[in-house]
NUKOLSE-786951 format. One line per 10 residues: for each residue x, y, z of C-alpha. Coordinates in pm, whole numbers, padded with zeros to 5 digits. Each point is the difference from the previous one (the first is absolute). Layout:
! residues N
X:Y:Z | ...
//
This chain:
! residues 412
-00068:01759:06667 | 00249:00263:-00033 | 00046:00288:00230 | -00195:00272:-00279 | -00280:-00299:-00082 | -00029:-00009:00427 | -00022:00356:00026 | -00274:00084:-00227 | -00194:-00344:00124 | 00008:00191:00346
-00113:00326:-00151 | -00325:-00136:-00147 | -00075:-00242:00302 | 00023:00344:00231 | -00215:00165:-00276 | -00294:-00300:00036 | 00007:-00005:00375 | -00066:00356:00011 | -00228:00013:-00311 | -00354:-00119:00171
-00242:00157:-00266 | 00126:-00221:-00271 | 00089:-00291:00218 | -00377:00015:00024 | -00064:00019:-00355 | 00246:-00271:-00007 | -00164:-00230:00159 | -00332:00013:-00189 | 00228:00058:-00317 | 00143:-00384:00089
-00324:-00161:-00039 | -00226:00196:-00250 | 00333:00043:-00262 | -00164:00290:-00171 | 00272:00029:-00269 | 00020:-00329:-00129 | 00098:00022:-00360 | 00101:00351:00033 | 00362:00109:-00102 | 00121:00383:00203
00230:00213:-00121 | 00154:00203:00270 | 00232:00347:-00024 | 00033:00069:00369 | 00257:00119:00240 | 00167:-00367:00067 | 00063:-00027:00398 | -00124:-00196:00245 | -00370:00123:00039 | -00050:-00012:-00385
00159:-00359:00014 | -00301:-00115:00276 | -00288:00204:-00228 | 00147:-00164:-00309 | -00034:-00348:00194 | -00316:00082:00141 | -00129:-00044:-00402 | 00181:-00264:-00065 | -00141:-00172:00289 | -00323:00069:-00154
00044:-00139:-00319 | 00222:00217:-00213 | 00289:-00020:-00238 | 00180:00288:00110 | 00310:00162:-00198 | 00173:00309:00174 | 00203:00263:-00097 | 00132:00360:00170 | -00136:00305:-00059 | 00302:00215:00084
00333:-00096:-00090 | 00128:00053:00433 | -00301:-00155:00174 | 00097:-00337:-00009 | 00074:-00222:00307 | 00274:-00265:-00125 | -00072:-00209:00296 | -00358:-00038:-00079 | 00051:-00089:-00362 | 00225:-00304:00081
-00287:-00122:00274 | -00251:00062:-00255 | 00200:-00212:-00265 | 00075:-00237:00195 | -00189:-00058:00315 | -00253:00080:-00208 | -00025:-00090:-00361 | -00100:00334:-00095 | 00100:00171:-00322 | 00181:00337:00088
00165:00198:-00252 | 00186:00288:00189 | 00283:00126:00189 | 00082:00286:00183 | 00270:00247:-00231 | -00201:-00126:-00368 | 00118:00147:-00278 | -00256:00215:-00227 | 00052:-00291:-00231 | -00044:-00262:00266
-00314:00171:00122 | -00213:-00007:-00263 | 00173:-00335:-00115 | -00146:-00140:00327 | -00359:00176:-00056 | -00030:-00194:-00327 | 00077:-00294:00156 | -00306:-00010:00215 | -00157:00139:-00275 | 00106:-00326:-00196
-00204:-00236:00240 | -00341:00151:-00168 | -00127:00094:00333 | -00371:00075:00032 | -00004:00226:00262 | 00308:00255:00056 | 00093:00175:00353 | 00157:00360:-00101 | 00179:00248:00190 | 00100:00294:-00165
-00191:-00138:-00320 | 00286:-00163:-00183 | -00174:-00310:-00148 | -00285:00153:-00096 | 00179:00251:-00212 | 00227:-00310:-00149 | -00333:-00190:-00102 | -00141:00317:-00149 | 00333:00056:-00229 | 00222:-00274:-00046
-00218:-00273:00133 | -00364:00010:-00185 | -00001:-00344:-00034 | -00024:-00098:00309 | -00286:00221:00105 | -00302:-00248:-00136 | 00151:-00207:00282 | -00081:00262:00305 | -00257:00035:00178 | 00054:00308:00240
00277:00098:00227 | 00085:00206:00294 | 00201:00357:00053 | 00101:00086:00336 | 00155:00369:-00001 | -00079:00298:-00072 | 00222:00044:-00322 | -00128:-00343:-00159 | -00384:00100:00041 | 00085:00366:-00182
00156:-00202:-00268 | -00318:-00195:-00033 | -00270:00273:00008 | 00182:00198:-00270 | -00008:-00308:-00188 | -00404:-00078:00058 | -00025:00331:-00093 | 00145:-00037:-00323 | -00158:-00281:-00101 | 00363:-00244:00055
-00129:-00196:00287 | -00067:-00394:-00128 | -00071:-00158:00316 | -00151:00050:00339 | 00245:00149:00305 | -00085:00059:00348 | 00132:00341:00179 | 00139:-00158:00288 | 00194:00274:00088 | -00333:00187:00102
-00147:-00285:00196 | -00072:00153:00398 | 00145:-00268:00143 | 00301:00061:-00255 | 00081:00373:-00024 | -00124:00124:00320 | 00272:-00225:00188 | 00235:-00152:-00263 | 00088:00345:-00174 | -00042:00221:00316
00142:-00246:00298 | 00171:-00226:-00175 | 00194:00275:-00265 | 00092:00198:00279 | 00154:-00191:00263 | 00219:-00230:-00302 | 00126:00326:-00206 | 00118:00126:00344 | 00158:-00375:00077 | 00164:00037:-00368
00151:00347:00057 | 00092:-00064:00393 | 00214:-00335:-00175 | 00147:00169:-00278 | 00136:00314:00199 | -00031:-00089:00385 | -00029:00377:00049 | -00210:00196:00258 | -00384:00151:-00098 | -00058:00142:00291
00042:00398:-00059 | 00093:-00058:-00399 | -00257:00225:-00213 | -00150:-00309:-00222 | -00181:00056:-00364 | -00277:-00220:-00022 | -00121:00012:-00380 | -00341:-00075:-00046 | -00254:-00036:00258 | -00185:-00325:-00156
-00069:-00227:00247 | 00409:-00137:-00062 | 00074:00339:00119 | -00246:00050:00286 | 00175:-00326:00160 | 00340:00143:-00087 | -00049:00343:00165 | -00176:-00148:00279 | 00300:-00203:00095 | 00281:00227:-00078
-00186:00211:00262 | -00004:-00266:00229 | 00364:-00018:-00002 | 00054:00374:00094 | -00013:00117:-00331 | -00099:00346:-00145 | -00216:-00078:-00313 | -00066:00192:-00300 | -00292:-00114:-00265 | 00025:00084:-00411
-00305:-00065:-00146 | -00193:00069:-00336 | -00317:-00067:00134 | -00215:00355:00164 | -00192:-00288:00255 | 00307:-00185:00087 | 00199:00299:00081 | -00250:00141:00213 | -00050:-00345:00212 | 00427:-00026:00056
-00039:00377:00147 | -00290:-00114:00226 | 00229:-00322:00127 | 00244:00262:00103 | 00222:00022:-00323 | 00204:00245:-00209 | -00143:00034:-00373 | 00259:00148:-00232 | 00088:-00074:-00410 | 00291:-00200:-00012
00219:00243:-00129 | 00010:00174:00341 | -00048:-00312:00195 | 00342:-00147:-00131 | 00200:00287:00060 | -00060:-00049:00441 | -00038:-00363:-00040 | 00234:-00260:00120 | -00206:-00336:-00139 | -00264:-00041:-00245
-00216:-00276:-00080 | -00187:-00029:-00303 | -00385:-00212:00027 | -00161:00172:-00333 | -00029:-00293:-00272 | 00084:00348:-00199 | 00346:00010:-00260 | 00251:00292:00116 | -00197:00122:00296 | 00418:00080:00173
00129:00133:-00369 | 00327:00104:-00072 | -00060:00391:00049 | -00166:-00089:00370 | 00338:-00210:00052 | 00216:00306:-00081 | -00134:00215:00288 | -00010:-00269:00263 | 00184:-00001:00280 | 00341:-00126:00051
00027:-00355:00092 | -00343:-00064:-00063 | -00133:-00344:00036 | -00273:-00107:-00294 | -00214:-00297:-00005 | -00309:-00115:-00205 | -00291:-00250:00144 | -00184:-00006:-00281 | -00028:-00283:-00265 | 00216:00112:-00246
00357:00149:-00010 | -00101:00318:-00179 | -00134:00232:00263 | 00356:00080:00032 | 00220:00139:-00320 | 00245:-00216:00058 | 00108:-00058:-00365 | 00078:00426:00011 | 00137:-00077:00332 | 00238:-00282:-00147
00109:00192:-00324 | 00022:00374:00148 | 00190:-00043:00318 | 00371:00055:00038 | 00104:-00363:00126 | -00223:-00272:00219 | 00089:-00262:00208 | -00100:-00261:00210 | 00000:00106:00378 | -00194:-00294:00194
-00158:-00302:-00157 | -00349:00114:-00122 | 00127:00389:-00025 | 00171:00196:-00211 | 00158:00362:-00022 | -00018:00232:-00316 | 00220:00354:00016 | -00234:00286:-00179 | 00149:00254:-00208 | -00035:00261:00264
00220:-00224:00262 | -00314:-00119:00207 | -00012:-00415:00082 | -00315:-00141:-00065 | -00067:-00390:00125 | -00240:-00223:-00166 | -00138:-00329:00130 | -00038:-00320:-00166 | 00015:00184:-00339 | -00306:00156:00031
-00154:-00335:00039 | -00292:-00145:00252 | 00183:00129:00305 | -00195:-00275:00211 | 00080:-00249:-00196 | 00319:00072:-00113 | 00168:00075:00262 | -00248:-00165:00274 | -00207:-00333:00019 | -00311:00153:-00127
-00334:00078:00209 | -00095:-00120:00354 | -00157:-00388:-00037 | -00313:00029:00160 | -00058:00342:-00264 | 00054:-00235:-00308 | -00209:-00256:00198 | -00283:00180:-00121 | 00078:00121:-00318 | 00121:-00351:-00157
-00333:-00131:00189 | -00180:00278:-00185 | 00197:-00131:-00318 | -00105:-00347:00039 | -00349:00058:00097 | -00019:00243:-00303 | 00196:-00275:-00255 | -00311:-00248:00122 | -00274:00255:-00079 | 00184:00018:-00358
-00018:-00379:-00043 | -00351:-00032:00130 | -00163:00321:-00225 | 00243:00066:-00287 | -00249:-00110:-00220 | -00217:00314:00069 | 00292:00242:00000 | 00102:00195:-00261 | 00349:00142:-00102 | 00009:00318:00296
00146:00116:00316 | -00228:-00141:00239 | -00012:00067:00394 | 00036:-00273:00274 | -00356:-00150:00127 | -00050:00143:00305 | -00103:-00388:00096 | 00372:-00003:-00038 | 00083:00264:00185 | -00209:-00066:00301
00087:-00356:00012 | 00416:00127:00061 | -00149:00207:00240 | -00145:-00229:00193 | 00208:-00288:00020 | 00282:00248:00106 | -00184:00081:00295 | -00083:-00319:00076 | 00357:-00079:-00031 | 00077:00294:00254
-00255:-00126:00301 | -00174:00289:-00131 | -00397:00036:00043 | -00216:00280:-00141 | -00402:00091:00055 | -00268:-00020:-00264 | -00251:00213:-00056 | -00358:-00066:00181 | -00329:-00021:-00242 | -00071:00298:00112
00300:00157:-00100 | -00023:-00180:-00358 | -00323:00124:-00065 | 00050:00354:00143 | 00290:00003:-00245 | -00163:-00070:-00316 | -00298:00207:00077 | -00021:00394:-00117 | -00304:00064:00229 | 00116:-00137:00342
00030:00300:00221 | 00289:00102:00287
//
């Protein structure tokens, strides 16, 4: 075993030690093999906790064929144990060309999978355009972010949908601790390795205040901090000036910032006129799916010279003499430039994945092409187990209580 092969086996045997919601799935997954006969196509983030979830199915039954779905997510180290500890097929690397990443999609997309596992909604939009011939063979997937599941209601609303997909993304036990928890403390691991600068006291521009940007603010206040909120959204705005936040548009924002972070799933949220009045020496970073929440194609043609100042950042000089600094080229932040979020956070969301990829297997029959929700048999089964995993123990609710619950003429 080489010393990259070692180093990724490591990775994804710390990843199943601390992974006890699907090492209980596992285990039942082991004898029942509930995807016997059923090929998966996966675009995911490949790194060590995707690499135990993708094993976790295959242990259950299934063909699985993987692929990135960001060209600067990929953990080398766990794609050589995969290969070859493993037996796995894994089609990615971290630093793919355009060309090599959708070369590598269609290669998973070659294996005729039945059932695909999206993140950012890559395959499905392949199958829908170049791939239609492939689509009598699917039946149903998964999306797991927020950007993927857009891309999928504007297409059931249309009429494009062909097959039956499962919002992950808005799960409970997915988004309320995945996007939130889980976004917030990796985007701030991704940003503290690329720079290794100080947060206490910098005035940070948190863009978007999803539940990716609730975590991110919440933690960039934790580290000392002083947090500013851009939002579209009347509701959201008013909730990040209740948690103690500054509400501004971005224009103004940018100008007293010293760091943004993007978490919109929105294209040219940070344009090229809002990079024009930021501050000098500005630090800009984007935690949302894609690389376009940040004009970094402007950024690239229109400034005076860039270069390369550390190894995931780089420095462009603006027309009007002020340095701007953009991470991972506007990339996953967490994932570029980090190892992705905490394992016990995508714990539950591959068990919700799994769980969910069973359900599909089990009732595809009576599903029709749509954006459907997660059971919330699925839900409160992750729940559950996690607590039980924890030591934890909770109280039910009496008779009494049931029936004084469902009843409209109980009194005080």
């Amino acid at each position: 075993m080489n010393d990259l092969q070692n180093k990724g086996y490591l990775r994804l045997d710390w990843a199943r030690t601390h992974m006890p919601v699907s090492a209980s799935i596992r285990e039942r997954f082991l004898k029942e093999k509930p995807f016997k006969g059923i090929r998966v196509g996966m675009a995911l983030h490949v790194e060590a906790k995707t690499g135990i979830f993708a094993l976790l199915l295959k242990e259950g039954g299934a063909e699985v064929h993987m692929a990135s779905c960001n060209p600067l997510s990929t953990d080398d180290s766990v794609v050589a144990s995969l290969k070859n500890d493993y037996k796995m097929d894994v089609n990615a690397k971290k630093g793919e060309t355009e060309e090599e990443y959708y070369d590598y999609l269609h290669r998973v997309l070659d294996s005729k999978p039945n059932i695909i596992v999206d993140d950012g909604g890559d395959l499905v939009k392949l199958l829908h355009i170049d791939r239609m011939d492939l689509i009598e063979n699917i039946i149903g997937g998964n999306e797991e972010t927020t950007t993927g599941v857009n891309r999928l209601k504007v297409m059931e609303k249309q009429g494009a949908l062909r097959f039956p997909m499962f919002d992950v993304n808005d799960a409970n036990m997915k988004h309320l601790f995945d996007n939130r928890y889980g976004t917030g403390q990796s985007a701030l691991d991704g940003i503290m390795n690329s720079t290794n600068i100080l947060l206490a006291g910098k005035r940070v521009t948190v863009v978007g205040y999803g539940y990716c940007g609730k975590g991110i603010a919440l933690r960039m206040k934790g580290m000392g901090a002083r947090v500013t909120v851009t939002e579209i959204d009347p509701v959201k705005a008013n909730e990040a000036t209740m948690e103690g936040y500054d509400v501004m548009p971005i224009r103004k924002a940018i100008k007293e910032s010293d760091m943004v972070v993007t978490a919109t799933g929105m294209k040219s949220v940070v344009n090229m006129d809002s990079i024009m009045e930021a501050k000098d020496g500005i630090i800009l970073s984007n935690a949302g799916h894609f690389n376009n929440e940040i004009d970094t194609e402007r950024l690239e043609k229109e400034s005076v010279e860039s270069k390369q100042v550390r190894e995931s950042v780089k420095s462009y000089k603006l027309k009007n003499g002020n340095t701007v600094y953009l991470i991972s080229d506007g990339r996953l932040v967490n994932l570029a430039s980090g190892q992705g979020h905490p394992v016990e956070i995508m714990d539950m969301s591959f068990a919700i994945q799994a769980l969910t990829a069973e359900y599909l297997v089990k009732n595809y029959k009576d599903l029709k092409p749509a954006v459907y929700a997660v059971p919330e048999t699925v839900d409160m089964e992750v729940a559950k187990i996690r607590l039980k995993s924890q030591g934890i123990e909770i109280d039910e609710p009496t008779e009494e209580q049931i029936k004084y619950a469902n009843s409209w003429t109980e009194g005080t």
